[in-house]
C-alpha positions in Angstrom: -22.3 239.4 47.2 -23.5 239.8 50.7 -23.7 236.7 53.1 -24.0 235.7 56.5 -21.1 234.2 58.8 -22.9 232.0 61.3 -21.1 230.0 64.0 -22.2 227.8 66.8 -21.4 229.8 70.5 -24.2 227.8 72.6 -28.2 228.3 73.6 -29.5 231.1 72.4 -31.4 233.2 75.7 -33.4 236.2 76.1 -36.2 238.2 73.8 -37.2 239.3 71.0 -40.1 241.6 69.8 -41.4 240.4 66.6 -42.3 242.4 63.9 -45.5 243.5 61.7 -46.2 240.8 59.4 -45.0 240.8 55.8 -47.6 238.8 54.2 -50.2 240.9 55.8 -49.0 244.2 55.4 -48.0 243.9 51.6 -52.2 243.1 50.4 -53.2 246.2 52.9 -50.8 248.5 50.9 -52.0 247.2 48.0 -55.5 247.6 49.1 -54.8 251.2 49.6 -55.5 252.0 46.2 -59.2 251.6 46.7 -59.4 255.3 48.0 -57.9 258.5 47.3 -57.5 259.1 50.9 -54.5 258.7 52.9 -54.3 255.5 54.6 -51.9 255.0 57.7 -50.5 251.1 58.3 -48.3 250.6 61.5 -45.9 248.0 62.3 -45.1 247.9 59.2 -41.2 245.9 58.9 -38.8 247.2 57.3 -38.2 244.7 54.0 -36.8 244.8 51.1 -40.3 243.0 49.9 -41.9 246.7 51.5 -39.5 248.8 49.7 -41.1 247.0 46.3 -44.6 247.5 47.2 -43.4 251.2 47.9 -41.7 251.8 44.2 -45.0 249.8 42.8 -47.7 252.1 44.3 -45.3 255.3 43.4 -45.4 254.0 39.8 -48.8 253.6 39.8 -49.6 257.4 41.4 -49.1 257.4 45.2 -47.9 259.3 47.2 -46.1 256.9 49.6 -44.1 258.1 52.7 -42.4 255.4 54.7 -40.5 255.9 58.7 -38.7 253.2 58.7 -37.9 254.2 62.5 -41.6 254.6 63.1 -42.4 251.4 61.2 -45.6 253.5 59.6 -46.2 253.7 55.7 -48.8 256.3 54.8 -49.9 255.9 51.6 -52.1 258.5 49.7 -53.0 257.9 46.0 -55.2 260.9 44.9 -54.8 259.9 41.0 -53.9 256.9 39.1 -51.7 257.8 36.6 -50.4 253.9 35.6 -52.5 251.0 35.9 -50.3 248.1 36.5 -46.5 246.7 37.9 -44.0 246.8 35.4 -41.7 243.8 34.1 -38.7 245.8 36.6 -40.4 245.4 39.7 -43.3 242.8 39.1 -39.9 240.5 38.8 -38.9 241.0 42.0 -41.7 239.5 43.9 -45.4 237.6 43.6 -47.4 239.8 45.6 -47.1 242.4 43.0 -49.8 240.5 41.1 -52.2 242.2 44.4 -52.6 245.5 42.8 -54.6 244.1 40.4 -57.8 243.7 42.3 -57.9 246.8 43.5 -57.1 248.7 39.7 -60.2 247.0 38.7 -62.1 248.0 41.4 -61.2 251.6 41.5 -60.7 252.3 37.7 -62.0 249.3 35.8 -58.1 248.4 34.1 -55.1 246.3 34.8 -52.4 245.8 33.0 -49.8 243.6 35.4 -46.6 241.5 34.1 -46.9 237.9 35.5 -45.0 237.8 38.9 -41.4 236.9 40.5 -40.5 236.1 44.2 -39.1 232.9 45.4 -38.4 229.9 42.7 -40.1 227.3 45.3 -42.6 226.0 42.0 -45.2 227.2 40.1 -47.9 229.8 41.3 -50.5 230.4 38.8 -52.5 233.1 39.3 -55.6 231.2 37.0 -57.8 231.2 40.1 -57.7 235.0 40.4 -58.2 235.1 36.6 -61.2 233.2 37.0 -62.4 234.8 39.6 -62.1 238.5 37.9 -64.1 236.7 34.8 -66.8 235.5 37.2 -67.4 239.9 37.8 -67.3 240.2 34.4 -63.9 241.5 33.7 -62.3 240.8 30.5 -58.9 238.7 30.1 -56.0 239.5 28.0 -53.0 237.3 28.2 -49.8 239.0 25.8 -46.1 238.2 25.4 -43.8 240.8 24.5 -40.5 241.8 24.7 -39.5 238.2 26.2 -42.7 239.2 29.3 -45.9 237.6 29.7 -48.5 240.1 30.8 -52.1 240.3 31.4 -54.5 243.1 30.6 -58.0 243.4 32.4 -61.1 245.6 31.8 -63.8 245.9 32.9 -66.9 248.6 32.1 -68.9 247.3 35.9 -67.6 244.8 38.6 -71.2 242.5 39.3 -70.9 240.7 42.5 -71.1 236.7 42.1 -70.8 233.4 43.8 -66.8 232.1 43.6 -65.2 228.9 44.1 -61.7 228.0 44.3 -60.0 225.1 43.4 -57.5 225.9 46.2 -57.3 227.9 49.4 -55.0 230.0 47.6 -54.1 233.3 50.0 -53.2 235.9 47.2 -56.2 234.6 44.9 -58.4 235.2 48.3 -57.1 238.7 48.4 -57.2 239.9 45.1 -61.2 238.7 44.6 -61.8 240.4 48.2 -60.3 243.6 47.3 -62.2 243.3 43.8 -65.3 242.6 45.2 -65.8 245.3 47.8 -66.2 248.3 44.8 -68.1 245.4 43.0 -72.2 246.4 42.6 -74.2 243.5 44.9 -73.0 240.2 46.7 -70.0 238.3 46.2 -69.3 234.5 47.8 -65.8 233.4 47.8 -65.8 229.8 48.8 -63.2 227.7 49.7 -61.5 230.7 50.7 -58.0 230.8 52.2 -58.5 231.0 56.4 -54.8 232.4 57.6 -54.4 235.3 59.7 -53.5 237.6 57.1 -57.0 237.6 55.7 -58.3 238.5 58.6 -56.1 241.3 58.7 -57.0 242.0 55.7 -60.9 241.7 56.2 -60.3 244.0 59.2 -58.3 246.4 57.2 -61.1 247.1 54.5 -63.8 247.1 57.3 -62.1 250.1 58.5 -62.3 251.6 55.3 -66.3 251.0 55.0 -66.2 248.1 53.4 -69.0 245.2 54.2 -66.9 241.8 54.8 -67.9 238.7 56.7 -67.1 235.2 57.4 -63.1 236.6 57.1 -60.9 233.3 58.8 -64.1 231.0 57.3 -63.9 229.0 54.3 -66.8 231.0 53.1 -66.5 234.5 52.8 -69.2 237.5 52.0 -68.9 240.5 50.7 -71.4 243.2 49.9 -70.1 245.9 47.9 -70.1 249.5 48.4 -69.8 252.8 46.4 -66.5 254.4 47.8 -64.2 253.5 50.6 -62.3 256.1 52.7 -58.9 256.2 54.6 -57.8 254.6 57.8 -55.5 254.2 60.2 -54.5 250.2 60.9 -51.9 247.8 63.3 -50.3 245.2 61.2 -50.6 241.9 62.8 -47.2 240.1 64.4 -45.4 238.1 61.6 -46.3 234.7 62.6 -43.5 233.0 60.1 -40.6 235.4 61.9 -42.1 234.0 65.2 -42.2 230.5 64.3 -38.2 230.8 63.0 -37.2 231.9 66.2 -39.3 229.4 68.3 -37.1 227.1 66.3 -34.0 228.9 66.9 -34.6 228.2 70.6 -35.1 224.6 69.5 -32.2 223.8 67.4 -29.9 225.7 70.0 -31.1 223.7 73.3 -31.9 227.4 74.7 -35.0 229.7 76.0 -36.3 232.6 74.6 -39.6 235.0 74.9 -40.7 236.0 71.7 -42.7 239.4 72.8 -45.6 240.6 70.4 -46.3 237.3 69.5 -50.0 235.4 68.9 -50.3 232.1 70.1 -53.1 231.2 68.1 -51.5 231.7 64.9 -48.7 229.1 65.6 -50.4 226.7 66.9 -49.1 223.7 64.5 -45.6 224.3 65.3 -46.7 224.4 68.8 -48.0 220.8 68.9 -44.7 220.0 66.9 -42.1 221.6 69.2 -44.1 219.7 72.2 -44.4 216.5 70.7 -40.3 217.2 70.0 -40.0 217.8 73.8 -39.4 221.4 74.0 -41.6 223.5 76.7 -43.9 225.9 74.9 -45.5 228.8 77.5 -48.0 230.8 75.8 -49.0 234.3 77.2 -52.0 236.6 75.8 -48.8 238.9 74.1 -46.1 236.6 73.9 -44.4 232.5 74.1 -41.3 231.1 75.4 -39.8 228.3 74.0 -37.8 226.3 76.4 -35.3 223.2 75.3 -32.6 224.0 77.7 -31.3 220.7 78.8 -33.5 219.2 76.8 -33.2 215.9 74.5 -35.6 216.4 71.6 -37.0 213.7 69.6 -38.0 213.8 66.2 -41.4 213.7 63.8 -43.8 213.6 61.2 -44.8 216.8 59.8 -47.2 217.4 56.7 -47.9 221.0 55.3 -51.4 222.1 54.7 -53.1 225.1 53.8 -54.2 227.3 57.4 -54.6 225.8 60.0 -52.6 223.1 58.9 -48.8 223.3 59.5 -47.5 226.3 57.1 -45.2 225.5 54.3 -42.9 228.6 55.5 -41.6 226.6 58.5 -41.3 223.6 56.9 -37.7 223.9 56.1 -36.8 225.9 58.7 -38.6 222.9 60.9 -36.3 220.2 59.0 -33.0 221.6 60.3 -34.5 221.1 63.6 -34.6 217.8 62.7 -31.1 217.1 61.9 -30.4 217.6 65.5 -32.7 215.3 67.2 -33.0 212.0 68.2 -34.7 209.2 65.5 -36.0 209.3 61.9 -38.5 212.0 61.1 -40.7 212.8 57.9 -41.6 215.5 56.1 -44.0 215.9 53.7 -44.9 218.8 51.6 -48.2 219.3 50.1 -48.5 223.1 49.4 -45.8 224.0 47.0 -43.5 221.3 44.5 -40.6 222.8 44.7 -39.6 223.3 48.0 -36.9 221.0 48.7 -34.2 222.7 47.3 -32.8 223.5 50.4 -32.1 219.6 51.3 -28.9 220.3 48.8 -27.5 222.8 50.9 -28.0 220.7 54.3 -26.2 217.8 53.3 -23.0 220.2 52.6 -23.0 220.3 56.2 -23.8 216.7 57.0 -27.3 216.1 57.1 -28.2 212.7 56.2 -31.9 213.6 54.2 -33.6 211.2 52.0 -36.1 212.4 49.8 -38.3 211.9 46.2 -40.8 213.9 45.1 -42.3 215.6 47.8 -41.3 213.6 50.3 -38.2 213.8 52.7 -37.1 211.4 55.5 -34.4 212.8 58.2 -31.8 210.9 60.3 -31.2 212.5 63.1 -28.5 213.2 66.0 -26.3 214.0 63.3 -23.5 216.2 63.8 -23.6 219.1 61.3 -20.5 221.0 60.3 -20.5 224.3 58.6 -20.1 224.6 54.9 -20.4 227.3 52.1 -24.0 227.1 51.3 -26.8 229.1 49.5 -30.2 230.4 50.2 -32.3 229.2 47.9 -35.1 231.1 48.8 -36.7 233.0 52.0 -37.3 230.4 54.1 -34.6 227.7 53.0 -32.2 231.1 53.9 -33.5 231.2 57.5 -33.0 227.7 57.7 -29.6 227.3 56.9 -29.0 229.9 59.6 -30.3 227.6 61.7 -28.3 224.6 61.0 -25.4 227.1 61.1 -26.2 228.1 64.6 -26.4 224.2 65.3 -23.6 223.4 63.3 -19.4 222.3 64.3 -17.2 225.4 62.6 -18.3 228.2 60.7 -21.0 228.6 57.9 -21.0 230.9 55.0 -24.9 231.3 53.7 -25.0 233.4 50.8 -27.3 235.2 48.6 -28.7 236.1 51.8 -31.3 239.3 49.6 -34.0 236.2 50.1 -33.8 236.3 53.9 -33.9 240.3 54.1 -37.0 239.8 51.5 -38.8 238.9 54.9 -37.3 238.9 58.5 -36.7 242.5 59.8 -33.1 243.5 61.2 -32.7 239.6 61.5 -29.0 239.6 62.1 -29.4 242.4 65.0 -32.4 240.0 66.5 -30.0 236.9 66.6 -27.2 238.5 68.1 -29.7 240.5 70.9 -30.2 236.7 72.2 -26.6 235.4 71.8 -26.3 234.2 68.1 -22.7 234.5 66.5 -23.7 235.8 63.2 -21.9 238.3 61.0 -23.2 240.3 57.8 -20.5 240.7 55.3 -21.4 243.4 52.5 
C-alpha cells in the first residue's frame, strides 16, 4: 500500500501555483452532458477524483479526452447510450450522484447507485430527491444485488419554487443543472453560496443558460430549450490553498501561494491572523508569513460558505497542536469528522473531544508515528503534523489525499518539505 514518509527539516519557503479546483471542476463535467457539443474545461487538476468523472461520462456516451499536461478535459457526448453511474465507480466517490441532474434534463431518465467518497458521516441526497419531485420527476428507490439505487423519470421538467432544508452544495448543483432544460422558472432557495456555484452558474451561462442570483441564497433560473458548447477556466482550488497557508503556519515559514483568490479564504484568513501569522493578499495571490513567529491558539466553528469550511477544519487542528493555549473546535457541517483526532494523538497531541466538539492543548511536542488517513482532508492534515512533528511519520492509505490535491508531494518538496512517496 502506498504512503507518505514525512519528516520535520525546518520552515517551509518559497511558491506554489495552485491548481484548478476539484469541487468545481467535477459538477462542470458533469454539466457537460446538457449538450451534444464539445465542451472544453481548463485548469482542470489532475485527480484521481477526475479520472472517475472521466470513466463515468465514457460509460454514459462521451467522448472524453483529457491532457493531463495541458490540464484541459474536452468532453463531447453526441449520444447517450447509458443513463446513470454504476455500483463500480458510483462507489468511489459522492459527486457521481451530479450526473443525475443533467440525465433528467437532457433525456428525461436516471438511473444512479447511491454514492461513495469519504466516510466523514452521512450525506443524503433527500434534498435533491425532493427537489427533482418538485419538477415533476418520478422516484424510484431499489435494492439489488447488496446496491441501493435510484431510478428517475420524468415525461417534462416544469420549473418551480425550491427550498432546502440545508445549503447543501451538490443538492444546489444537481437542481441547477436540472432546472436550466426545465420549461419556465425555477427558485432554489436557501441555496448553497461557495465559489464553486458560481463557477458553476458562470459555466452554464456560457452554455446559454439563464441563471441569476449564483453566490445568493436565492437563486433563479429560467429555462431554455438547448444549450451549446463552451470553452471555461476552472476556478483556483480554494481548499489546496487554504492547506498550504497552513503548511506555512504549522512550519514557522513564508510562502506565496500564486493563482490564489483571496476572497474565497477569507475565514481562514481572520484565523491565521487572530493566530499571529502575517497574511498579504494580492489581486492573484497571498503569502503567509509565521517566520519567527509565536502563534497562539483559537476558537473555530464550521459553517456552510462563508462560514469557515469544514475541509480545513482538520487540517486547521494540527495547527493547533503547535501553538500556544487551549483552542476549540467545533464542527457543525458534517458528524463524522473527527476521526482524524485518533491518528494525532499517535503522535502526541493531547485533543479532548465528545460529539462534535474538540478542545486542543497546545505547545505540545508531536513525534512521528505510523498513522492513517482517514479521509481527504484528515490525510493532508497528518502531513502537516508530520511536517511539524520530532522523527519521521508514516501516513498511509494516502489514495484519499491524491482523491484531491494535485502533484501534492512535488508541491511540498518545491518549497522545502521532506516528504517521500513510497509505492
Amino acid at each position: 500500500m502506498s504512503k507518505y514518509i514525512v519528516r520535520n527539516n525546518g520552515p517551509l519557503k518559497g511558491q506554489i501555483n495552485i491548481s484548478g479546483s476539484k469541487n468545481a471542476v467535477l459538477p462542470l463535467m458533469a454539466a457537460s452532458l446538457l449538450t451534444s457539443e464539445k465542451c472544453e474545461i481548463y485548469d482542470t487538476p489532475a485527480l484521481r477524483d477526475v479520472d472517475v468523472m472521466c470513466s463515468i461520462l465514457r460509460r454514459i456516451g462521451g467522448n472524453v479526452q483529457f491532457d493531463k499536461e495541458s490540464n484541459c478535459v474536452e468532453i463531447e457526448t453526441q449520444e447517450i447510450i447509458y443513463n446513470g453511474a454504476d455500483t463500480e465507480l458510483a462507489s468511489r466517490m459522492r459527486a457521481s450522484i451530479l450526473v443525475m441532474g443533467p440525465l433528467l434534463a437532457r433525456t428525461g431518465r436516471a438511473t444512479i447507485a447511491l454514492p461513495g467518497g469519504c466516510a466523514i458521516g452521512a450525506r443524503p441526497i433527500d434534498l435533491h430527491l425532493k427537489g427533482f419531485e418538485a419538477m415533476g420527476v418520478k422516484i424510484w428507490e431499489k435494492h439489488q444485488d447488496g446496491f441501493d439505487y435510484v431510478e428517475a423519470e420524468v415525461d417534462k421538467l416544469k420549473g418551480c419554487d425550491i427550498y432546502l432544508d440545508f445549503p447543501s452544495v451538490g443538492a444546489t448543483e444537481n437542481l441547477m443543472t436540472t432546472a436550466v432544460l426545465a420549461e419556465g422558472i425555477t427558485t432554489i432557495q436557501n441555496a448553497a453560496e461557495e465559489p464553486e456555484i458560481v463557477d458553476l452558474a458562470n459555466f452554464l451561462n456560457k452554455m446559454g443558460a439563464r441563471v441569476k442570483g449564483a453566490g445568493t441564497d436565492t437563486i433563479r433560473i429560467e429555462g431554455v430549450k438547448t444549450l451549446h458548447g463552451t470553452r471555461h477556466n476552472v476556478i483556483p482550488d480554494r481548499i489546496e490553498t487554504g492547506t498550504f497557508m497552513l503548511a506555512a503556519a504549522i512550519t514557522r515559514g513564508s510562502i506565496r501561494l500564486n493563482n490564489a483568490v483571496a476572497s474565497h479564504v477569507k475565514p481562514l484568513t481572520a484565523k491565521l491572523r487572530e493566530c499571529g501569522a502575517e497574511v498579504v493578499e494580492e489581486d492573484d495571490a497571498i503569502i503567509v508569513n509565521a517566520e519567527g513567529k509565536k502563534l497562539v491558539s483559537t476558537n473555530l466553528k464550521t459553517l456552510p460558505y462563508p462560514g469557515f469550511p469544514t475541509d480545513l477544519q482538520s487540517p486547521f487542528m494540527s495547527l493547533l497542536i503547535t501553538t500556544e493555549g487551549r483552542g476549540t473546535v467545533i464542527e457543525t457541517v458534517f458528524e463524522n469528522r473527527f476521526m482524524h483526532i485518533a491518528e494525532l494523538q499517535k503522535m502526541g497531541a493531547q485533543i479532548d473531544y465528545s460529539d462534535r466538539k474538540a478542545v486542543i492543548t497546545g505547545n505540545k511536542n508531536l513525534r512521528g508515528a505510523a498513522v492513517k488517513a482517514t479521509d481527504l482532508r484528515a490525510g493532508a492534515a497528518l502531513v502537516l503534523a508530520g511536517l511539524a512533528a520530532e522523527g519521521t511519520t508514516q501516513v498511509e492509505q494516502v489514495y484519499y489525499i491524491e482523491r484531491g490535491y494535485e502533484n501534492f508531494v512535488e508541491k511540498m518538496s518545491s518549497v522545502g518539505a521532506d516528504i517521500e512517496y513510497i509505492e
